[in-house]
PATI-179824 format. One record per atom (N, C-alpha, C): x, y, z; residue in three letters. Coordinates in steps of 0.02 Angstrom, whole numbers, plus 50000, padded with zeros to 5 digits. Layout:
// PATI-179824
XYZala ...
END
This chain:
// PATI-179824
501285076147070unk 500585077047086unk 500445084047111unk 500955087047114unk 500705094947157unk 500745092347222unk 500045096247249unk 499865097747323unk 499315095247328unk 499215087447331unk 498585083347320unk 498055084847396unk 497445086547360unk 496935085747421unk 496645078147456unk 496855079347516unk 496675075547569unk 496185074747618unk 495705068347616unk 495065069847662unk 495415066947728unk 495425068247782unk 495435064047837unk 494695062947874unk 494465058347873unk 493915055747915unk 494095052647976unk 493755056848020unk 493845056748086unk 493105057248123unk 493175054348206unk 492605054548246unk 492915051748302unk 493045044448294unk 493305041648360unk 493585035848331unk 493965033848384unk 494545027048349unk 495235028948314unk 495575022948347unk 496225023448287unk 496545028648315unk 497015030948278unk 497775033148282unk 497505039048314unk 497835043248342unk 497665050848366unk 497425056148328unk 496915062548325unk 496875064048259unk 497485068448254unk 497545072248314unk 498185076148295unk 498835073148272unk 498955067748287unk 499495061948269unk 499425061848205unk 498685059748179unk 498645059248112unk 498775064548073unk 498585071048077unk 498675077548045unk 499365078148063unk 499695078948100unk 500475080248085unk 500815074248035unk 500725068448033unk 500885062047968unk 500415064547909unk 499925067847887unk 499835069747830unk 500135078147800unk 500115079347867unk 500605086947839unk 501115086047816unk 501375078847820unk 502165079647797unk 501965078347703unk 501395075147695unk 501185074747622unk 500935080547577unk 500505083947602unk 500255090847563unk 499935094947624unk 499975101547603unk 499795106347649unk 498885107247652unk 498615102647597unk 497995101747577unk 497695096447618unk 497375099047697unk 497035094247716unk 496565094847740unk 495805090247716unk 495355093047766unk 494795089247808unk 494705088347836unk 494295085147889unk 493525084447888unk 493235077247893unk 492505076447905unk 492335074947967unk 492275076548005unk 492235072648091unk 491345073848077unk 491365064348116unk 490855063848136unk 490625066148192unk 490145070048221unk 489805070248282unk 489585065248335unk 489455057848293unk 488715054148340unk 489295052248396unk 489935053448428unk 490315050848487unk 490195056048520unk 490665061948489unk 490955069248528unk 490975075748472unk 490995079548531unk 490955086148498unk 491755086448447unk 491675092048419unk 492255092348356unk 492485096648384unk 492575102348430unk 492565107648434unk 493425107048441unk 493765102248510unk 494695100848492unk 494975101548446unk 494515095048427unk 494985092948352unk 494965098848309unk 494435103248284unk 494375109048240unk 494755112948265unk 494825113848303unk 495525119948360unk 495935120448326unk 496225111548331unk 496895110348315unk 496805109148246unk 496405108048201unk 496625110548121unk 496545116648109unk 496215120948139unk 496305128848119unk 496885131348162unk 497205129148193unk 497825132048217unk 498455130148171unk 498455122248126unk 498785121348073unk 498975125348026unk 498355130548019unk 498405134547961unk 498175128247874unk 497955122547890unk 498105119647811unk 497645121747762unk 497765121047713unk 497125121147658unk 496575115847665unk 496065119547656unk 495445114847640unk 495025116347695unk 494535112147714unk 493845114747753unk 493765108447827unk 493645109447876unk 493415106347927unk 492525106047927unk 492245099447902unk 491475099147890unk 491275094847961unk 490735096147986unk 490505091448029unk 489885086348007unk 489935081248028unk 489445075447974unk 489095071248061unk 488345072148072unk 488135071548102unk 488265062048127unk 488335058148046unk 488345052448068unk 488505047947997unk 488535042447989unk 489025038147928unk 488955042247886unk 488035041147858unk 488075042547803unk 488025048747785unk 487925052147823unk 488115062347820unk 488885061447804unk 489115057547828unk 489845058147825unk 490045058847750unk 489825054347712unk 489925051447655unk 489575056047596unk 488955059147613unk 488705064647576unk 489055070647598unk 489445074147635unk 489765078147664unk 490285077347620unk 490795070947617unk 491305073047577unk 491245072047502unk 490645070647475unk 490355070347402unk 490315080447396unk 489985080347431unk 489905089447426unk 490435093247427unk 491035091547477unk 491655095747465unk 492105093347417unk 491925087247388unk 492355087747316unk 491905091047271unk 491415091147262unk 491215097547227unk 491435103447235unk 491485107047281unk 491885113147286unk 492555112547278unk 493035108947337unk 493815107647316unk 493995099347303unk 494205098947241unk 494135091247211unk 494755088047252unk 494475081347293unk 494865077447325unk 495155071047265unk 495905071247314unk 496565066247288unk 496455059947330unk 496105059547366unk 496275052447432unk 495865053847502unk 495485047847515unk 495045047247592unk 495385043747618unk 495565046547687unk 496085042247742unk 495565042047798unk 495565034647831unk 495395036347894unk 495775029047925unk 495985031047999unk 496235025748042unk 495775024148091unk 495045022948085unk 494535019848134unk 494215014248088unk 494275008848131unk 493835005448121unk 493215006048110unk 492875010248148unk 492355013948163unk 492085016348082unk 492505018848049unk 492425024147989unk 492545020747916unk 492835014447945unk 493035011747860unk 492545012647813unk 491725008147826unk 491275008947786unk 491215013747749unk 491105022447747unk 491005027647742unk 491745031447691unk 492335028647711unk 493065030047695unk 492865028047620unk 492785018447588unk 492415015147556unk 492015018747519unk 491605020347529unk 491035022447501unk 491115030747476unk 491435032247500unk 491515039547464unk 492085036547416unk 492675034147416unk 493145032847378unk 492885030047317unk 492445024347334unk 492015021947270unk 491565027847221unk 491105031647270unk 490745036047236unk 491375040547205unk 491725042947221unk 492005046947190unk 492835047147156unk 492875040347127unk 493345035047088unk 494085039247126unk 494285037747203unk 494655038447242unk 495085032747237unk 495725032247257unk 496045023847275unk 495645022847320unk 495545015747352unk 495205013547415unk 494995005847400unk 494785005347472unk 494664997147442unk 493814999747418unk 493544993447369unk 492894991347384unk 492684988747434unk 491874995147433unk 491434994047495unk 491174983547510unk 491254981447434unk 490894974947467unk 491524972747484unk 492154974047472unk 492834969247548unk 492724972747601unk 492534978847618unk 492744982647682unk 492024977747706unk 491454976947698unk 490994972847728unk 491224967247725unk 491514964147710unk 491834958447721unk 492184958047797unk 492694964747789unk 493354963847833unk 493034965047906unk 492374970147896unk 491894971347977unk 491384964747995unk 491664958947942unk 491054953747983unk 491354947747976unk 491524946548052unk 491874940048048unk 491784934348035unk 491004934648020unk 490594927347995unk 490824930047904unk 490724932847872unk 490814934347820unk 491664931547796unk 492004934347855unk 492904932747833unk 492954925147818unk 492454921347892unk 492564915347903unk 492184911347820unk 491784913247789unk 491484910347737unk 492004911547700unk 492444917047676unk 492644918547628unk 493494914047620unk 493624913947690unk 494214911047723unk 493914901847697unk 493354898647696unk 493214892747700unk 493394892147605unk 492924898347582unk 492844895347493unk 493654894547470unk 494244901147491unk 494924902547467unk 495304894547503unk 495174892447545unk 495654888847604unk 495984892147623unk 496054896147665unk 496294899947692unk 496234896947774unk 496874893747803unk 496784888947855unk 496384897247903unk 495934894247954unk 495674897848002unk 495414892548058unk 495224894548105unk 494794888148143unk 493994887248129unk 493754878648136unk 493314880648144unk 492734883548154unk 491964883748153unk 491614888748163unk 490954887548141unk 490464891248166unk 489764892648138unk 489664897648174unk 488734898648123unk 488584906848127unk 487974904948168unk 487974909048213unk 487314908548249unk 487214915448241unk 486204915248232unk 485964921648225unk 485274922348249unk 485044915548323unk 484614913748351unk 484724908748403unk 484334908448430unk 484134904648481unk 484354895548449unk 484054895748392unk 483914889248342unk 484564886248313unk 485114891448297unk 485774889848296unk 486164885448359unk 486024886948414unk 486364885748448unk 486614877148460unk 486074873948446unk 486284865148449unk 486584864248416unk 486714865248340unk 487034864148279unk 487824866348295unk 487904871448296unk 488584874648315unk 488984871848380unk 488474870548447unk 488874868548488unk 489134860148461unk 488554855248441unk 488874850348393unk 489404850748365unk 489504855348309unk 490114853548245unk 490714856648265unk 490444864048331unk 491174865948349unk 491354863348405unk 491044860448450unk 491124855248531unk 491304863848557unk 491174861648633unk 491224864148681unk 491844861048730unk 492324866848759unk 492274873848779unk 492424875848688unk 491974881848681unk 492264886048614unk 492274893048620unk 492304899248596unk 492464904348595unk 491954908148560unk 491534910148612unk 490924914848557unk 491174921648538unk 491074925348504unk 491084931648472unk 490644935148418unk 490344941848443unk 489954944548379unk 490364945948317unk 489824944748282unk 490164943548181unk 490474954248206unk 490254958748229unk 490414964248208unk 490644966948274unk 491254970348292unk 491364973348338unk 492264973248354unk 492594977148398unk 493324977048393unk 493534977148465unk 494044975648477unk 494484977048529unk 494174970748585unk 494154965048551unk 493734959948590unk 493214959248648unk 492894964948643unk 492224965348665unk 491674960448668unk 491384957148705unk 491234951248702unk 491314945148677unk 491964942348669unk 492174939548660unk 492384934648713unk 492314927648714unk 492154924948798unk 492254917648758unk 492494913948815unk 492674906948812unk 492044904748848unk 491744899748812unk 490964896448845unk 490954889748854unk 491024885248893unk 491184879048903unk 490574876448927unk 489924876448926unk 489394874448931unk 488664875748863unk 488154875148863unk 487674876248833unk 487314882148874unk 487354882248940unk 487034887648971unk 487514893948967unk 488264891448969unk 488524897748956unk 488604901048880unk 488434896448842unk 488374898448772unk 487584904248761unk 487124901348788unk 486404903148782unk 486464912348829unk 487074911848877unk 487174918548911unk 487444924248877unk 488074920648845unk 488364925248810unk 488114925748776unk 487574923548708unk 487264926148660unk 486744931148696unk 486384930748747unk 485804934848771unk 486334941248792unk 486614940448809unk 487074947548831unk 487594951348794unk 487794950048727unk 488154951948672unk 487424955548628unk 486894952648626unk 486264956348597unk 486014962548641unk 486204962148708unk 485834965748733unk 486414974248754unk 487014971348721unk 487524975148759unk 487304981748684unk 487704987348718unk 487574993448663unk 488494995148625unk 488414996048577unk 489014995748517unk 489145003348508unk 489855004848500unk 489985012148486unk 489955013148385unk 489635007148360unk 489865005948310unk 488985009048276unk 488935012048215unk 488385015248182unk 488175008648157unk 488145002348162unk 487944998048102unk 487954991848143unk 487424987348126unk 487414983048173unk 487554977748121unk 487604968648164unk 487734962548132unk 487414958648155unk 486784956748135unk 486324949748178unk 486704943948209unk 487244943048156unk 487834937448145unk 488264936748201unk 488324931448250unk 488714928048302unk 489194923548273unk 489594921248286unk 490274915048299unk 490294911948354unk 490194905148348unk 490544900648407unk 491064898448345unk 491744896348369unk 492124895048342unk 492654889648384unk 493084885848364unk 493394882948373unk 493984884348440unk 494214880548519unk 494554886448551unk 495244884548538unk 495674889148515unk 496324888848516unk 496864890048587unk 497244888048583unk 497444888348657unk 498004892848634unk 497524901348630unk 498004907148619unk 498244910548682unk 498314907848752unk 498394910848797unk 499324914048785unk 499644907348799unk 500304906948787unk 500624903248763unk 501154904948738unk 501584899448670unk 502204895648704unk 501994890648747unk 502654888148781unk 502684890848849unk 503314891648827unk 503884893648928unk 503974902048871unk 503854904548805unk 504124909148777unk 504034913848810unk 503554917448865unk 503464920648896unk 502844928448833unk 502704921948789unk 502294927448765unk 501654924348718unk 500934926548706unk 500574922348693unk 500614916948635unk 500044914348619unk 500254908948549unk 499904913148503unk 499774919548489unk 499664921748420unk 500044930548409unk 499974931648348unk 500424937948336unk 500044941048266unk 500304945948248unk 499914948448194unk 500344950448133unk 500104953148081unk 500514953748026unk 500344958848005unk 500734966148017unk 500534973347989unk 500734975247911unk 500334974047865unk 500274974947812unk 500184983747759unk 500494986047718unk 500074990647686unk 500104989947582unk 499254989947579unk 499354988947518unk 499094996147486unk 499444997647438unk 499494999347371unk 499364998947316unk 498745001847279unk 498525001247226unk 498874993147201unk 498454989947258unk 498264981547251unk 498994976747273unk 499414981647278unk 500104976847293unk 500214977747362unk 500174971147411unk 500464971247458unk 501304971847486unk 501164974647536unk 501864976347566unk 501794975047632unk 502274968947657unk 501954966947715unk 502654967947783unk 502504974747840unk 502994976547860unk 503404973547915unk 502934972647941unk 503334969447994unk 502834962348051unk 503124959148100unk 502584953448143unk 502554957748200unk 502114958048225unk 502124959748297unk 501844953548345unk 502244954548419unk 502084948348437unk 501654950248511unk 501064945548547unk 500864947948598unk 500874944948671unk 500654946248721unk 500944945648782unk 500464939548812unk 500644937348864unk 500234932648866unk 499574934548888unk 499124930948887unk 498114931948916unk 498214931048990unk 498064934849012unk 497954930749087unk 497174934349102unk 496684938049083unk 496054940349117unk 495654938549027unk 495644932349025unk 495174930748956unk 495544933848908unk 494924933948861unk 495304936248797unk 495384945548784unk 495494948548845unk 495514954648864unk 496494955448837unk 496644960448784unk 497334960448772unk 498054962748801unk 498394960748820unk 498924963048876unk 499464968348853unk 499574967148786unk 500174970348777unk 500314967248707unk 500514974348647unk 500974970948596unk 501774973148606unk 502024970748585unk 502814971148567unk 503054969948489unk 503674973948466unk 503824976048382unk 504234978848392unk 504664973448341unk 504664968848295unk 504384962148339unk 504374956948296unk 504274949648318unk 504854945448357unk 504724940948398unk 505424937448419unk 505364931148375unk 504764929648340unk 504804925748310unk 505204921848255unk 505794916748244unk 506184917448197unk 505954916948131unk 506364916148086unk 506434918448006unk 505874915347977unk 505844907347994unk 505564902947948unk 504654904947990unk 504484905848021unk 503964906748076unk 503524912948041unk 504164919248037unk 503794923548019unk 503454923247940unk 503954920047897unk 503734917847841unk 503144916147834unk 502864910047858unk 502544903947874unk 501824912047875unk 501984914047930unk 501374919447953unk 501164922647915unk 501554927947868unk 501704931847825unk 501414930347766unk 501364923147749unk 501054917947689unk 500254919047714unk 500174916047747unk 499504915947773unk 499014921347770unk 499304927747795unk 499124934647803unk 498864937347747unk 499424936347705unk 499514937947621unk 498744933247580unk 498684928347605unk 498124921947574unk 497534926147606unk 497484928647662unk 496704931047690unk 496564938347671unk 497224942347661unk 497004948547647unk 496634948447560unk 496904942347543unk 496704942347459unk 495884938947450unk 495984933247508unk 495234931747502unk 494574937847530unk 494774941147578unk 494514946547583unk 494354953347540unk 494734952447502unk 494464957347451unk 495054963847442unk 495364964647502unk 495694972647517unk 496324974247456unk 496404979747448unk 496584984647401unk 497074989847419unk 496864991347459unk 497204998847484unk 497045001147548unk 497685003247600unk 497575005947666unk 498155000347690unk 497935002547758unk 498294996847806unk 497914990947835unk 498354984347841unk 497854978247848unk 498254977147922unk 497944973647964unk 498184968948033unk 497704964648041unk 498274958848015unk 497794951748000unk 498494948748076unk 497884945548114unk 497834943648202unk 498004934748163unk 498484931148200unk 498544925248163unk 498604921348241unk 498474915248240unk 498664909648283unk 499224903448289unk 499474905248330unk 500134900248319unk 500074893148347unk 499824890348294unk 499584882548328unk 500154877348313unk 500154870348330unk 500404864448302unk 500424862348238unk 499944865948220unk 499644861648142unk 500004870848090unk 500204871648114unk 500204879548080unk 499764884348092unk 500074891648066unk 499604898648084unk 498834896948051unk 498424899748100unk 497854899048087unk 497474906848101unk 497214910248035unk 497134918048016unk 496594917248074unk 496504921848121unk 496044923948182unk 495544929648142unk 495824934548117unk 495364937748095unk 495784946048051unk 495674946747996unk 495884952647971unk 495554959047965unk 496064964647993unk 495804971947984unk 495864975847957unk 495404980047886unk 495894985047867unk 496014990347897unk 496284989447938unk 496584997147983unk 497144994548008unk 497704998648032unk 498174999448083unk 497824998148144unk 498094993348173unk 497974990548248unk 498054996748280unk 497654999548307unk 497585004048352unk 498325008148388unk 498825002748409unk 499585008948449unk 500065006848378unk 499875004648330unk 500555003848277unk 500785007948245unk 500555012748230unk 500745019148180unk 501425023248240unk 501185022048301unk 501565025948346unk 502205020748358unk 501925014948377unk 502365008048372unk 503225008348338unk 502935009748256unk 503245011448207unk 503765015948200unk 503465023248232unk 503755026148253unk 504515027748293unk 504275023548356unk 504815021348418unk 505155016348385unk 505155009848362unk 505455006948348unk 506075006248285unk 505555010948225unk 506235011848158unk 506045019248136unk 505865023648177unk 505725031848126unk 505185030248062unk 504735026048076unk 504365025248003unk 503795026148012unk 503505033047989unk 503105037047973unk 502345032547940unk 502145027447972unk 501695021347952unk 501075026647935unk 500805031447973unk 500175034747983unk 500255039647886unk 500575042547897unk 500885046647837unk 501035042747759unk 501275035547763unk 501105030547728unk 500655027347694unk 500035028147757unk 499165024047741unk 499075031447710unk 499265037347725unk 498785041947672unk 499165042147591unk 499995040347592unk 500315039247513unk 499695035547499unk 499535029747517unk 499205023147495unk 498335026747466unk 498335030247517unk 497655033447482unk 497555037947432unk 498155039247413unk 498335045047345unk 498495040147303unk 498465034647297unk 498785029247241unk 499605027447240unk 499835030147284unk 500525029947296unk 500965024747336unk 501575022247289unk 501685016047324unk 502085019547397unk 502395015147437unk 502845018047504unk 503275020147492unk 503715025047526unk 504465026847506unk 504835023147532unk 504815017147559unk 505125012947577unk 504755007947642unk 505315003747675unk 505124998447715unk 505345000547787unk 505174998247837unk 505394999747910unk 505964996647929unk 506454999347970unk 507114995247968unk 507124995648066unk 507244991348095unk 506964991948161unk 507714992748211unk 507764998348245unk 508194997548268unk 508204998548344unk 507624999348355unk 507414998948442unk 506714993148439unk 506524991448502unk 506094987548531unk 505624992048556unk 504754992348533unk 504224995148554unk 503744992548620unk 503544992548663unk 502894987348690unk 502334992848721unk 501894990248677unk 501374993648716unk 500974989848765unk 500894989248840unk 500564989148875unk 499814988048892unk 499234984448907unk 498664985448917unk 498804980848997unk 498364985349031unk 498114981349113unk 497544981849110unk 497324976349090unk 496434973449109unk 496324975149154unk 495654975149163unk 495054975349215unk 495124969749253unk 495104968549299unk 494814958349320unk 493954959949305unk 493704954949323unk 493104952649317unk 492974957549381unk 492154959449359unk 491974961149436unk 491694967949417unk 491414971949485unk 491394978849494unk 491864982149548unk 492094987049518unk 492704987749556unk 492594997049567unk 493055001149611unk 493255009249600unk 493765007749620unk 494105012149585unk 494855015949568unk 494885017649646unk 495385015849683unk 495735019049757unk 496125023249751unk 496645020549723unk 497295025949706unk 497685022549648unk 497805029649609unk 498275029349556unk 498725032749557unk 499525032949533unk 499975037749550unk 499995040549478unk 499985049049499unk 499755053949437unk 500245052949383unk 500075053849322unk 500655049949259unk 501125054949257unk 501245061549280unk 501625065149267unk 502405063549325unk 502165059949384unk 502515057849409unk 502945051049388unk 502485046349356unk 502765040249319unk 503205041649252unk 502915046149208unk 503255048349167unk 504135052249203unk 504165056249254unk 504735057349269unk 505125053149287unk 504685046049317unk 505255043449334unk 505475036849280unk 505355037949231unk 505305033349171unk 505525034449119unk 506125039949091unk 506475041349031unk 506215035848975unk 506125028048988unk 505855024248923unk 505015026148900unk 504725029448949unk 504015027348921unk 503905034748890unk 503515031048837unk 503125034548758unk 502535039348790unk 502095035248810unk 501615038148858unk 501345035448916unk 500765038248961unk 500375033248991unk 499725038848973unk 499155031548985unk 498655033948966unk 498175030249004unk 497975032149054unk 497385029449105unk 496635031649080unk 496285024249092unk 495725026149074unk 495175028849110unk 495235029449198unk 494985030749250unk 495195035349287unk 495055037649317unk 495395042449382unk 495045040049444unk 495725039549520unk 495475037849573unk 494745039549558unk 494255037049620unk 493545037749650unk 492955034949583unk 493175033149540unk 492835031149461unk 492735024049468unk 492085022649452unk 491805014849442unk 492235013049369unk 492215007549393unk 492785001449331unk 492534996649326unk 492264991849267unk 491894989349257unk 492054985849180unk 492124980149145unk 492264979349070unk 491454980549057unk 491094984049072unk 490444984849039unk 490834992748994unk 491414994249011unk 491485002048984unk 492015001348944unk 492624997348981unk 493144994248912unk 493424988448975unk 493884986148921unk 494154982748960unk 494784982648978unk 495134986448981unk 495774990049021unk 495754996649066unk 496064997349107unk 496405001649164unk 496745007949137unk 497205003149109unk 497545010449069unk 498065008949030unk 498555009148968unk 498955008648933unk 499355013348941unk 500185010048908unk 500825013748930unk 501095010248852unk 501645015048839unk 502055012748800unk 502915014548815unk 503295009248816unk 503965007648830unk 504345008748778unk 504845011748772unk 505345011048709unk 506065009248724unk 506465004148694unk 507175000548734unk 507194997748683unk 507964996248699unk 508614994448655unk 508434987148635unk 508054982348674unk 507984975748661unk 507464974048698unk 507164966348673unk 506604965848709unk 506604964348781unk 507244961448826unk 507294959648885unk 507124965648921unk 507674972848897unk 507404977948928unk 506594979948920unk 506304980048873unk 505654982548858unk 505304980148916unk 505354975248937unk 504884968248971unk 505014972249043unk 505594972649056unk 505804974749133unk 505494980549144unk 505734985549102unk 505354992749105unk 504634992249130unk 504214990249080unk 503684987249091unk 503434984949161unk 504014980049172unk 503684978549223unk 503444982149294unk 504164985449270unk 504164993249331unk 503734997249331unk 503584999349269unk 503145005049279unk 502335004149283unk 502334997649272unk 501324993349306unk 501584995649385unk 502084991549404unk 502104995549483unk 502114999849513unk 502495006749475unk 502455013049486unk 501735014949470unk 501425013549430unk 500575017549416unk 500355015549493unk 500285008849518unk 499985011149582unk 499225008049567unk 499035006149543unk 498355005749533unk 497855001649580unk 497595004449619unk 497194999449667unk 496524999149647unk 496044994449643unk 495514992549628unk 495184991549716unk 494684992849721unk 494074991149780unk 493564987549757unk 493384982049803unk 493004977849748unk 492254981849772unk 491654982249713unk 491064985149730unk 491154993249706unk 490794995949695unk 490655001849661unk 490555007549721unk 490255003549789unk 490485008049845unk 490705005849901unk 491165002549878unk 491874999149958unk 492035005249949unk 492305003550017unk 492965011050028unk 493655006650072unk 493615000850077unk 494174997550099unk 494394992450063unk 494954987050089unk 495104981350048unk 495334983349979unk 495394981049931unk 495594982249864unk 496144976749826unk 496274979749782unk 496604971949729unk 497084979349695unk 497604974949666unk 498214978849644unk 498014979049566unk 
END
């Protein structure tokens, strides 16, 4: 192929961009960038591709669909090989230029599929594609019907949004009627909205047993001009602050026949969904009755490309852009360390940051950890109105017993004290 040109679409979300630009440099020296504006300024990120030295142009695209006429215009000038992007945020637009301008990529009507979970859940019902129960509420007028066929306690969630953001267990009619008034009223980092709600069926995904880890896991997928390649399970930690996420860990502890079982399933929803090309993380449930598909993404779960990394040297980020040149993988991940990435929820409440111990100190005293990455600094209001974690770490070890211990140490070394109220200055929660 030569020295194929490369779009990276970027703004916010997903893998790092600089992370990402060093995994496509290893592909062609031809790379060039659309960053959206409507989050943050470009001005870093442009730093750091004009300090690359690569070929091609850094454009700024005010918002989706600038995005998408932006990189229609620079393949007119320098003709693009492949649109990569690792945000959720950006798929639509990734889509839609790939289509307009006969790119590999999936089709825009699966990527609308894969951003609306009422959409998956229809599409999941016509294929059989086991999932849980469910209905769509998209009013006030929905609400009797759904709490009927799905019973209560059930699990509301908006049809469009990521990183389980309103997403809430509702065990009443008044608490059903709350969470819909306050999921409408809340504001989305996302350009595109979904009228479309879910009450759905509740699975008891907290934890799987005495296993010491929850009852669902996911299945990191990458397809290739239509052929799946499905890499590895990742498995997750248990819930303890709702459906707010604690921690993944990779590879799976799950055994042979289990992961299979998952792997089948994954494979059945990414097909009823439509997807093609990129990376998929289809979220599965580990029930009695068998895995039951939670919901599929085409993107890399947010810490997996790095995940990948720590655990077998496999260049996952650098991969999703082969996949966007039409190119199958150079191979499979072979795992020879244990990954876990970390999340410490918020509790419920209004809280400020008391004290945190500075990461440069945790990092010294922590030879295993990858990074830390706090989302606050002492004297800062904390709140899940802003996210819903504290701060993330990533662990790297020989096995999972160690991973877990590390871990456990270094939540204690951060230090993190919470004050309850936005202006206590005493008392506090760990």
């Amino acid at each position: 192929m030569g020295s194929p040109h490369v779009l990276l679409l970027a703004g916010i979300g997903g893998h790092a961009t600089g992370e990402a630009l060093d995994s496509l440099s290893t592909l062609t020296e031809a790379v060039s960038v659309v960053y959206v504006t409507a989050w943050r300024s470009s001005e870093p990120v442009r730093a750091d591709w004009e300090r690359r030295a690569l070929r091609g142009e850094f454009v700024e695209a005010a918002d989706l669909d600038a995005a998408v006429l932006a990189a229609a215009a620079l393949h007119g000038r320098l003709p693009l090989d492949g649109v990569v992007t690792y945000s959720e945020l950006l798929l639509r637009p990734q889509a839609e230029i790939a289509s307009r301008l006969g790119l590999p990529g999936n089709p825009p009507d699966a990527v609308a599929v894969a951003q609306s979970k009422a959409l998956q859940r229809l599409a999941f019902a016509e294929r059989d594609v086991p999932s849980p129960e469910f209905e769509i509420i998209t009013s006030e007028r929905d609400f009797a019907a759904a709490a009927a066929r799905v019973g209560l306690p059930g699990v509301f969630k908006p049809s469009l949004g990521a990183g389980s953001q309103n997403v809430r267990l509702v065990s009443t009619y008044a608490e059903l009627i709350h969470a819909f008034t306050a999921a409408r009223a809340e504001r989305t980092a996302f350009l595109q909205s979904d009228e479309a709600y879910l009450l759905e069926q509740r699975m008891a995904l907290e934890k799987d047993g005495d296993s010491g880890y929850a009852a669902y896991c996911s299945v990191e997928s990458l397809l290739a001009d239509g052929t799946a390649h499905h890499l590895a399970v990742s498995d997750r930690l248990p819930l303890e602050h709702g459906y707010a996420e604690e921690g993944v860990l990779l590879p799976s502890r799950l055994d042979q026949a289990t992961r299979a079982a998952v792997v089948d399933v994954a494979d059945r929803a990414i097909r009823a969904v439509g997807l093609v090309s990129g990376a998929v993380h289809t979220e599965i449930a580990l029930t009695a009755d068998g895995p039951l598909v939670i919901e599929v993404n085409a993107r890399a779960g947010g810490p997996l490309p790095t995940m990948f990394k720590v655990a077998a040297g496999y260049d996952y980020a650098a991969e999703i852009g082969r996949a966007a040149l039409g190119l199958q993988p150079t191979g499979l991940p072979e795992f020879t360390r244990v990954a876990l990435l970390r999340y410490l929820p918020i509790p419920a409440g209004n809280w400020r940051v008391a004290t945190q111990t500075p990461v440069e100190a945790v990092l010294r005293a922590f030879p295993e950890l990858v990074y830390v990455s706090p989302r606050f600094t002492p004297g800062q209001r904390v709140s899940r109105q802003r996210s819903l974690h504290l701060a993330s770490f990533m662990v790297a070890a020989g096995d999972r017993t160690a991973a877990r211990s590390v871990t456990r140490q270094v939540e204690r070394a951060l230090g993190i004290r919470l004050v309850p109220g936005f202006d206590a200055t005493a008392g506090g929660r760990p």
